[in-house]
NUBA-41060 format. One record per residue (C-alpha): x, y, z; residue in three letters. Coordinates in pm, whole numbers, plus 50000, padded with zeros to 5 digits. Each point is the difference from the previous one (the first is absolute). Example, Ala and Ser with C-alpha at 12.3 -4.5 7.8 and 13.67 -1.06 7.14 Angstrom:
BEGIN
ATOM / c1 / c2 / c3 / aa
ATOM / 51230 / 49550 / 50780 / ALA .
ATOM / 50137 / 50344 / 49934 / SER .
end
This chain:
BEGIN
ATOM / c1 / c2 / c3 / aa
ATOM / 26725 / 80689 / 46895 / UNK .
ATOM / 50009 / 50289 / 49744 / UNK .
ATOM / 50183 / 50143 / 49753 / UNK .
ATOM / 50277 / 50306 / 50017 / UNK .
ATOM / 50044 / 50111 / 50343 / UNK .
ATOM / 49767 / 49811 / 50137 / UNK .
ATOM / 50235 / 49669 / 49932 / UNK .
ATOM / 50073 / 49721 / 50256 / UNK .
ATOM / 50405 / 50040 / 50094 / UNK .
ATOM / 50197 / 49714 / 50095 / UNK .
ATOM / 50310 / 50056 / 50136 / UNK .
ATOM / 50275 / 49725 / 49920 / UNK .
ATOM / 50313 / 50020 / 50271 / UNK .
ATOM / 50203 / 49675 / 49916 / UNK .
ATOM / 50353 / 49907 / 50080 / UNK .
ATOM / 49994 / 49644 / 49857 / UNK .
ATOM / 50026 / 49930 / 49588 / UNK .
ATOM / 49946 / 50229 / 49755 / UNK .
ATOM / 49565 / 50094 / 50005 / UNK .
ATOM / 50006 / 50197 / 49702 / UNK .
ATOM / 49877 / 49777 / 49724 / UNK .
ATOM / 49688 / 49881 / 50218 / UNK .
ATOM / 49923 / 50362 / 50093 / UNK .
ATOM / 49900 / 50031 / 49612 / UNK .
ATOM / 49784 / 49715 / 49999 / UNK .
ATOM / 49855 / 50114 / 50251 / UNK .
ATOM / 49936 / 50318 / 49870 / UNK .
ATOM / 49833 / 49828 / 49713 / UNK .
ATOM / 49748 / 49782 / 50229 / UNK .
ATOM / 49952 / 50315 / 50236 / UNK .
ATOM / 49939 / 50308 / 49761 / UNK .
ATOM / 49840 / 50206 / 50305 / UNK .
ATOM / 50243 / 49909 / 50262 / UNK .
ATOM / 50330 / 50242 / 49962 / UNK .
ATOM / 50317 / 49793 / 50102 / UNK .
ATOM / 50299 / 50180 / 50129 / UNK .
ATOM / 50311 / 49784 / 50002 / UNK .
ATOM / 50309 / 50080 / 50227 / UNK .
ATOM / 50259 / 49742 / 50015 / UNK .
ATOM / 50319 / 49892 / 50252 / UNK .
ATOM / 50307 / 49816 / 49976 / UNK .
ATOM / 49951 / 49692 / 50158 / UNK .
ATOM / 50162 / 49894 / 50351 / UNK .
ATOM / 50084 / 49689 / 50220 / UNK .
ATOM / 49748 / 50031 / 50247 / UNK .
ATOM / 49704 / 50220 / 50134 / UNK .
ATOM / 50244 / 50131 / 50260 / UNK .
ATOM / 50211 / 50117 / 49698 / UNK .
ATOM / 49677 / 50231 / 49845 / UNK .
ATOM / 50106 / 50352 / 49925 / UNK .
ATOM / 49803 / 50175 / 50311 / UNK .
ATOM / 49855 / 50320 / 49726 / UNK .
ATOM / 49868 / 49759 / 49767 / UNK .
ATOM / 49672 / 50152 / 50026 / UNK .
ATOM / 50124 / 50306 / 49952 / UNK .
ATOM / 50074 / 49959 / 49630 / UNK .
ATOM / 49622 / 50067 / 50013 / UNK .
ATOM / 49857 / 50342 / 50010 / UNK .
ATOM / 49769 / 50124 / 50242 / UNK .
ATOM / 49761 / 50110 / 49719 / UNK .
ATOM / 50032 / 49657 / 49851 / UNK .
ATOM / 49956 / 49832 / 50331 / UNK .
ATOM / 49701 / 50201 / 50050 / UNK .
ATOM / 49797 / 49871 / 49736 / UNK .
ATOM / 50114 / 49659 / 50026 / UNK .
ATOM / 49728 / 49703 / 50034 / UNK .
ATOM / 50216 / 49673 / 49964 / UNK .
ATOM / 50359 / 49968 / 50082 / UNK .
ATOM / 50230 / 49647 / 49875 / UNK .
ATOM / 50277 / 49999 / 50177 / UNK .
ATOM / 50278 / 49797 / 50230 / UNK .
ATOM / 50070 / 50154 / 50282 / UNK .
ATOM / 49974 / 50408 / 49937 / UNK .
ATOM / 49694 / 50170 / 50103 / UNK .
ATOM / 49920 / 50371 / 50093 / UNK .
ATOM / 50122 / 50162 / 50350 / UNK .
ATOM / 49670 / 50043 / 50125 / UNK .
ATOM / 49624 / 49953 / 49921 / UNK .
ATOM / 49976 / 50367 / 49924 / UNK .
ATOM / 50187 / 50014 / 49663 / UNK .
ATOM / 49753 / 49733 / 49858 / UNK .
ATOM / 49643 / 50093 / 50084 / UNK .
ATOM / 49865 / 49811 / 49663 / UNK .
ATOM / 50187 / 49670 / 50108 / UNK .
ATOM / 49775 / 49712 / 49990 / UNK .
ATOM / 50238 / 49687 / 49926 / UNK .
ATOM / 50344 / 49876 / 50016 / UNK .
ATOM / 50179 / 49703 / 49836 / UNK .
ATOM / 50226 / 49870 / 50072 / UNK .
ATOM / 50258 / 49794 / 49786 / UNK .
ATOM / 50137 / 49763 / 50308 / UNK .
ATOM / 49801 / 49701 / 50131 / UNK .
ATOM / 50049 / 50157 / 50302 / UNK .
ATOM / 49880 / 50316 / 50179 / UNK .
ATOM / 50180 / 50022 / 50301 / UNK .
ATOM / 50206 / 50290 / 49848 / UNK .
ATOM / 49704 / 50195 / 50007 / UNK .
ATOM / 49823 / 49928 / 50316 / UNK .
ATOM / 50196 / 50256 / 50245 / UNK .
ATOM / 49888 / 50277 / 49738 / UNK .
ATOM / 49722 / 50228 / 50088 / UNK .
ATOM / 49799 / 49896 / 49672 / UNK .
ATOM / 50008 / 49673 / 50127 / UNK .
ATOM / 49922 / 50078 / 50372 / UNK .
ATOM / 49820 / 50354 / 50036 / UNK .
ATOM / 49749 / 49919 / 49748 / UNK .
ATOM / 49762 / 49673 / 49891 / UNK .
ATOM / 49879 / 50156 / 49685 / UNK .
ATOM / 50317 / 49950 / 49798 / UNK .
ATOM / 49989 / 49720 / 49806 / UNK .
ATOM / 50320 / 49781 / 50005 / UNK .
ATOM / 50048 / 49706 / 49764 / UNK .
ATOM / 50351 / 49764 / 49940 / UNK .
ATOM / 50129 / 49802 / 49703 / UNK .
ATOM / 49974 / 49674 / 50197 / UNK .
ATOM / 49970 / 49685 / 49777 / UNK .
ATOM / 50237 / 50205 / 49704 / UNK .
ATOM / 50320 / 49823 / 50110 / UNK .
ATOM / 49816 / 49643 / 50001 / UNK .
ATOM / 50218 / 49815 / 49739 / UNK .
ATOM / 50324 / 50128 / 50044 / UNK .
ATOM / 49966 / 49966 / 50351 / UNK .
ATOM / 49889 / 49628 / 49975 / UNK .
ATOM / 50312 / 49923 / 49719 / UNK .
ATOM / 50236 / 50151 / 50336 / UNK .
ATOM / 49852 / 49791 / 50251 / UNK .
ATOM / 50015 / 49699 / 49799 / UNK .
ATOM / 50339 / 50051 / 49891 / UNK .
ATOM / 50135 / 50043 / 50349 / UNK .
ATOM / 49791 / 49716 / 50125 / UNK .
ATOM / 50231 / 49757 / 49760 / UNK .
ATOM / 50289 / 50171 / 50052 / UNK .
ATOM / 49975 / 49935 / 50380 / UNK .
ATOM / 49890 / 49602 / 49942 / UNK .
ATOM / 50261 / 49968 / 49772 / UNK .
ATOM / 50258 / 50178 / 50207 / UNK .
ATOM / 50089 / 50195 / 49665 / UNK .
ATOM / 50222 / 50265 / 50200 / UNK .
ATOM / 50260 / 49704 / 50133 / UNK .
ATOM / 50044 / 49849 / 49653 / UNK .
ATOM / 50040 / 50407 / 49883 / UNK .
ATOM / 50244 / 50048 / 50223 / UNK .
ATOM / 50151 / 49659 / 49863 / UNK .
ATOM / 50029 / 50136 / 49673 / UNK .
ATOM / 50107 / 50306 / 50101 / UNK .
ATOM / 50343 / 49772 / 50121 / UNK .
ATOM / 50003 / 49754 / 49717 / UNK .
ATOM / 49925 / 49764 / 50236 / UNK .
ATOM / 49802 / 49654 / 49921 / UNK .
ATOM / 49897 / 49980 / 50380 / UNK .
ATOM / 49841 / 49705 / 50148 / UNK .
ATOM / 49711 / 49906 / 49972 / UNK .
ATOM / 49923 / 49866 / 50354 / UNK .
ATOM / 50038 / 50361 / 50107 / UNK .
ATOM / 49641 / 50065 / 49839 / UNK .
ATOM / 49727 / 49876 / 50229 / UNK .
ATOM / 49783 / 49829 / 49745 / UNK .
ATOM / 49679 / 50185 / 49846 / UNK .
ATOM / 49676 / 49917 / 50211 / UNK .
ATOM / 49782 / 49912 / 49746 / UNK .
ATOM / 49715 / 50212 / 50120 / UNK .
ATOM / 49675 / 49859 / 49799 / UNK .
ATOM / 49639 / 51527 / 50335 / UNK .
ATOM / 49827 / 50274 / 49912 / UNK .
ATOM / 49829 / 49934 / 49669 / UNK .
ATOM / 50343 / 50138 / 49801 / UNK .
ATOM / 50126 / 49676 / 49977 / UNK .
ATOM / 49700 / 49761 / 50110 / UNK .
ATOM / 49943 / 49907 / 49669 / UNK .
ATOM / 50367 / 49893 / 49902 / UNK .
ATOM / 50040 / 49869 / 50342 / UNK .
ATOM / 49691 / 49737 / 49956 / UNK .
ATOM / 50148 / 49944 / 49658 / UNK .
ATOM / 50344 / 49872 / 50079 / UNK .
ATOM / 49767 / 49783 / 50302 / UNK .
ATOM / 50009 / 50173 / 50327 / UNK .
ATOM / 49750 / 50040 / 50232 / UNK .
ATOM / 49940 / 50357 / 49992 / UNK .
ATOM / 49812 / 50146 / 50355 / UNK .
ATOM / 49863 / 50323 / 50030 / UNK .
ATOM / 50021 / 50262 / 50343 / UNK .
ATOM / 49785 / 50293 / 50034 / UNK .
ATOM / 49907 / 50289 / 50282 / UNK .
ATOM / 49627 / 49956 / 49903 / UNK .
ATOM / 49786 / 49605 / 50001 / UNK .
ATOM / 49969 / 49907 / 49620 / UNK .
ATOM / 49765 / 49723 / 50074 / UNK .
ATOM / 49766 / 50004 / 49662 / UNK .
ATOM / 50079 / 50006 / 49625 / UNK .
ATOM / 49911 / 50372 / 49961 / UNK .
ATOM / 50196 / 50106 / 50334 / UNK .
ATOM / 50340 / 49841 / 49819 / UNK .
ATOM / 49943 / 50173 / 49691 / UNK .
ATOM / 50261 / 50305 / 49891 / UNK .
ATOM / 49811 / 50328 / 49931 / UNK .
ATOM / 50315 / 50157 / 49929 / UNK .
ATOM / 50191 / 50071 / 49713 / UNK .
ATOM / 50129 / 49692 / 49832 / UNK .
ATOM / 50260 / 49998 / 49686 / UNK .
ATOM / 49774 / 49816 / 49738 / UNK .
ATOM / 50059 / 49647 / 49993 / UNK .
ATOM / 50177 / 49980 / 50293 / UNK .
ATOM / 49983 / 49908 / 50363 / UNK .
ATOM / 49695 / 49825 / 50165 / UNK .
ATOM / 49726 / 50227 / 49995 / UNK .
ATOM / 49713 / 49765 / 50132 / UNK .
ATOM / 50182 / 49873 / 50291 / UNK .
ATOM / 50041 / 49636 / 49924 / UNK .
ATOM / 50343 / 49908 / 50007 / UNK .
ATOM / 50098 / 49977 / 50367 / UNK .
ATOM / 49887 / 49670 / 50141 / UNK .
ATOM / 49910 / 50191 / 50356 / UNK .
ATOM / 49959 / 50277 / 50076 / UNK .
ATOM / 50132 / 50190 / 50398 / UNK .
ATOM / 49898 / 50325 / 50113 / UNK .
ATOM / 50018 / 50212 / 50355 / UNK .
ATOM / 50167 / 50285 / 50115 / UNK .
ATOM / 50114 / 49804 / 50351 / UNK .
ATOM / 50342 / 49889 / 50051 / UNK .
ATOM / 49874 / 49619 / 50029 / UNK .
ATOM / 49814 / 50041 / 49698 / UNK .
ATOM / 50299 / 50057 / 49803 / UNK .
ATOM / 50217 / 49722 / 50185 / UNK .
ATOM / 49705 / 49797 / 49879 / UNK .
ATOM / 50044 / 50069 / 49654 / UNK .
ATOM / 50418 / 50013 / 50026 / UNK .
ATOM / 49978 / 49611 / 50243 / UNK .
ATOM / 49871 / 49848 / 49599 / UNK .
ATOM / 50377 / 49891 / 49923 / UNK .
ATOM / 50037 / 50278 / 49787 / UNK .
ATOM / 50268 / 49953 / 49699 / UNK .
ATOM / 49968 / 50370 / 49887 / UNK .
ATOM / 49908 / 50282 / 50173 / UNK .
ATOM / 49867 / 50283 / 49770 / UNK .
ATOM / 49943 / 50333 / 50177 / UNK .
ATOM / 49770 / 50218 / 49806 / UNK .
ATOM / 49832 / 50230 / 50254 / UNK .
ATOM / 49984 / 50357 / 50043 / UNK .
ATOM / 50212 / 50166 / 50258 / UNK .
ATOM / 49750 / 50137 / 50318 / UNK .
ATOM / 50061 / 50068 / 50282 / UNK .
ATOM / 49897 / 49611 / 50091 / UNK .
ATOM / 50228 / 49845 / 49747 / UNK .
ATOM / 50295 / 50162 / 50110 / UNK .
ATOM / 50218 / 49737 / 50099 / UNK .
ATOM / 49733 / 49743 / 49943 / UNK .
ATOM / 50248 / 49728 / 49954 / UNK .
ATOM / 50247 / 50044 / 50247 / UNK .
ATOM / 50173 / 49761 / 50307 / UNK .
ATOM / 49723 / 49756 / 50071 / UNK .
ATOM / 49871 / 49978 / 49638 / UNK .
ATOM / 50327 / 49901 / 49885 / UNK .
ATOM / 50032 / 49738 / 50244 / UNK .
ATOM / 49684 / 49815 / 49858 / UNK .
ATOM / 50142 / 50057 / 49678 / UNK .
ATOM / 50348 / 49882 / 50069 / UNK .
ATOM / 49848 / 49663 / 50129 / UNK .
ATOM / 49842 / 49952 / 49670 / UNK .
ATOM / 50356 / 50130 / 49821 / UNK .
ATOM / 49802 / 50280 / 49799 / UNK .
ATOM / 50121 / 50198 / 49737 / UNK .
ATOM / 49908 / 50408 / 50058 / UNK .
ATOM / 49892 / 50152 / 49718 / UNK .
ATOM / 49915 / 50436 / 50043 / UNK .
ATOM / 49888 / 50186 / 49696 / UNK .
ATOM / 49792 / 50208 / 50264 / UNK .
ATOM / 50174 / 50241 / 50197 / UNK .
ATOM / 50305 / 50014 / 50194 / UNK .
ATOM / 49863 / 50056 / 50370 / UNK .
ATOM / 49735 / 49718 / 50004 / UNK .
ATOM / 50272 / 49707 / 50017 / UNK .
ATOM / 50256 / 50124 / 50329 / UNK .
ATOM / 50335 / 50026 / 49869 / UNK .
ATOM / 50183 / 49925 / 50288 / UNK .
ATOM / 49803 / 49720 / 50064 / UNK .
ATOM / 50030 / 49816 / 49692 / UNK .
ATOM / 50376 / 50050 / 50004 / UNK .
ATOM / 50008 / 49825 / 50348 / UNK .
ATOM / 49760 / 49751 / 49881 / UNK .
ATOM / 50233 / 49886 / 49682 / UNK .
ATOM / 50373 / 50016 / 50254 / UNK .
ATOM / 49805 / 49790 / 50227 / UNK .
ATOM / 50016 / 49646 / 49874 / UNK .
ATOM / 49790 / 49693 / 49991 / UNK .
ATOM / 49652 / 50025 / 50211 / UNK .
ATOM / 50061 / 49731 / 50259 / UNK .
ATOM / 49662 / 49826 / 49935 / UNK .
ATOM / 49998 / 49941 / 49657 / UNK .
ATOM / 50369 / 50047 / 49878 / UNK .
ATOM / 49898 / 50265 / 49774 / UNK .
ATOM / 50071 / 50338 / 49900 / UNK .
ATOM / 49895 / 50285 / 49879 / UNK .
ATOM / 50093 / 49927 / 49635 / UNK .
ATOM / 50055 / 50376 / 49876 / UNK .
ATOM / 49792 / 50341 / 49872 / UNK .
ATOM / 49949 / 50148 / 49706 / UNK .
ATOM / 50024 / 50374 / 50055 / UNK .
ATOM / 49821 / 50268 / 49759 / UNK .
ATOM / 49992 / 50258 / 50292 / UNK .
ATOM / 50202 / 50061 / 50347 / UNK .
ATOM / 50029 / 50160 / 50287 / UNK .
ATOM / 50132 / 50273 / 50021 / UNK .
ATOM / 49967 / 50017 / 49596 / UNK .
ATOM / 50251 / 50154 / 49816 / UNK .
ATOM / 50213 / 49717 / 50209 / UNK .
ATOM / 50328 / 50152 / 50093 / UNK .
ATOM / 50310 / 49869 / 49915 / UNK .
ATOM / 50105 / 49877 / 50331 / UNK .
ATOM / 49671 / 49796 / 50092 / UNK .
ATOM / 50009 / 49700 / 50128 / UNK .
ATOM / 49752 / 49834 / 49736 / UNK .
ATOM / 50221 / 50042 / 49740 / UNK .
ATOM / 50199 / 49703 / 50135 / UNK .
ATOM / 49706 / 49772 / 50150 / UNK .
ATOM / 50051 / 49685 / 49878 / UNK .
ATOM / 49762 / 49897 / 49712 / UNK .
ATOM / 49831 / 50308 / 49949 / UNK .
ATOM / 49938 / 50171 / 49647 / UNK .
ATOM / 49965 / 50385 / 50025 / UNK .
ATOM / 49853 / 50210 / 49706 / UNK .
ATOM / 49923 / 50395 / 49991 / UNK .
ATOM / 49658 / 49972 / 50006 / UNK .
ATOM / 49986 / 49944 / 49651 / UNK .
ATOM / 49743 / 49671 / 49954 / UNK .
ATOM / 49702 / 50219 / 49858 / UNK .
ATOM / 50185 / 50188 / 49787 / UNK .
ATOM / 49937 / 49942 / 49594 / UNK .
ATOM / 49991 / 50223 / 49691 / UNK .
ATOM / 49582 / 50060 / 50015 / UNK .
ATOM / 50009 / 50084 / 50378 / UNK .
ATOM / 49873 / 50329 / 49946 / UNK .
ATOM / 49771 / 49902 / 49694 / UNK .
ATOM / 49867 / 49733 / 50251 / UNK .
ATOM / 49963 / 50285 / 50274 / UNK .
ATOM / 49796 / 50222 / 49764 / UNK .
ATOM / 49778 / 49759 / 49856 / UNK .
ATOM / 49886 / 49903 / 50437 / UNK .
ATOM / 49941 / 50435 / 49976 / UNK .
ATOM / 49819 / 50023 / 49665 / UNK .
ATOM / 49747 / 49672 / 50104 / UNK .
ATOM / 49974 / 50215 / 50298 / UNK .
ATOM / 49901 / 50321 / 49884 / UNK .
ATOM / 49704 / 49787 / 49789 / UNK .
ATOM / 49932 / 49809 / 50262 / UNK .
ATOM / 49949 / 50311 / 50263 / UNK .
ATOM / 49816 / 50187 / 49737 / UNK .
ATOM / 49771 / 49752 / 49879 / UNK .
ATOM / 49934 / 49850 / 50373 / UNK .
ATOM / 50186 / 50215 / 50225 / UNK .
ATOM / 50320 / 49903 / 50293 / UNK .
ATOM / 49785 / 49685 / 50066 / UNK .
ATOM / 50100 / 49873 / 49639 / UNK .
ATOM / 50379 / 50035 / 50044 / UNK .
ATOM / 50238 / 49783 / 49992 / UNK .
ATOM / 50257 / 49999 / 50284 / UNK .
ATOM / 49854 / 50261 / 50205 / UNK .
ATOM / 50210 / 50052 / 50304 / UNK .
ATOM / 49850 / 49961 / 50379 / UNK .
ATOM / 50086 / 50237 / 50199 / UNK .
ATOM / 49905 / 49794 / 50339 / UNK .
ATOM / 50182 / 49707 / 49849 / UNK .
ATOM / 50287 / 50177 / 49867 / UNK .
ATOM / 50008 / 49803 / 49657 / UNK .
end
């Protein structure tokens, strides 16, 4: 990197909080890299992203551009950026990206998320919706709601129960049991350990809260894991192509036997809507007398949710506009994963990265 002309430029295309104030700091820490900042209103979902985003960029600008932070916006074709050597992204996700051509015609862009930055927030939802479903919180709401002292006998007592690492460490805390399922065998110490990004201080890094750990790819892998009379159900996996409608009809039969509680903070398409609806109207499981106790719902399908769906009304479940990772340093958090990149890939190149994303893999 040089000086003048010569400069780095780094393209910033957001439509999430104001990126501004980091964009200085960065300026500061980067003196050689020129940062270009274009901003968007925000919107309710990445079907809702203003299709000429990327055209608030010009071509001149996209010519000469070597890193790109963005959402969801990226250029119309390969063509406009010839100098384009990584993208970051500020989702944990990526599969907004992955029918682009810079994710499919070409291996030597480098694409990086922000997975791990929405770690503690994340955790504080999933907690609180675990106790509001063991509680049954909504009934005595609604209660309230009526001025109405209603019986208690009407409350099935709390089970006094003595996911991804988000909430592993709070989960362990309050006494759970906390079991871990992955695509790939973690079988040693330094296979279970997170190379990721991790919030400081948070999460569990080294691997060592979940009791046991599952892994497999097969469907009777994952009934393995989901037959362990599973309280909670945290869903933390990317959405491919193979974990679309991972947990669908059969799943949530084992689960109803066990009278789970759903939790998605994922994405919408992995758990099958219409599934889980007919899975909560369907009653007791014969065997066991149990139900499916409820979900926790971050994300949906379809997602916005239209008025008129079904899910709305399914009984005992709490919908939210995919909001759980949101918190007033989400971008700071998403810039600091980019600027321990760009040291990282200088000082030991893509190897060094955190959160690199696999093209075969599609996470």
């Amino acid at each position: 990197m040089g000086g003048g002309d010569d400069k780095d430029v780094c393209v910033l295309l957001q439509i999430a909080q104001d990126t501004q104030p980091y964009v200085v700091q960065l300026r500061k820490t980067f003196p050689d890299v020129t940062f270009i900042y274009y901003d968007r209103p925000a919107v309710a979902s990445f079907k809702d992203l203003p299709r000429d985003a990327a055209k608030l960029v010009p071509k001149d600008v996209w010519k000469k551009t070597k890193y790109l932070i963005t959402l969801a916006n990226f250029p119309d074709s390969l063509d406009l950026v010839p100098n384009l050597k990584w993208i970051h992204l500020s989702s944990a996700g990526s599969n907004q990206i992955q029918n682009h051509p810079v994710y499919t015609d070409t291996k030597d862009i480098i694409i990086t998320n922000s997975s791990g930055i929405h770690g503690p927030q994340i955790a504080e939802w999933t907690i609180m919706n675990m106790l509001i479903a063991r509680h049954k919180y909504n009934q005595t709401y609604e209660w309230q709601k009526q001025h109405l002292w209603g019986p208690s006998a009407n409350l099935s007592p709390v089970i006094d129960h003595v996911g991804q690492r988000i909430a592993a460490r709070v989960c362990s805390a309050m006494g759970m049991t906390v079991l871990a399922y992955t695509a790939s065998p973690r079988p040693t110490a330094s296979s279970r350990h997170d190379n990721g990004f991790i919030v400081p201080s948070t999460g569990d890094p080294d691997g060592t809260i979940p009791s046991a750990w599952y892994s497999g790819t097969s469907t009777t892998a994952l009934h393995t894991f989901l037959s362990q009379s599973l309280s909670y159900l945290l869903i933390s996996v990317p959405l491919t192509a193979s974990t679309r409608h991972l947990i669908s009809t059969p799943e949530l039969a084992i689960l109803r036997r066990s009278g789970t509680y759903i939790i998605n903070i994922a994405r919408g398409p992995i758990l099958d809507t219409d599934a889980l609806i007919s899975t909560l109207n369907s009653g007791p499981d014969p065997s066991t007398g149990n139900s499916l106790v409820g979900a926790a719902l971050d994300v949906t399908d379809p997602e916005p949710l239209p008025k008129d769906h079904p899910l709305w009304e399914t009984r005992d479940v709490i919908i939210s506009p995919h909001v759980s990772g949101l918190a007033t340093n989400y971008m700071e958090r998403s810039l600091k994963v980019w600027e321990g990149n760009l040291t990282r890939l200088l000082e030991k190149g893509e190897k060094g990265m955190w959160n690199v994303v696999d093209r075969e893999k599609g996470y």
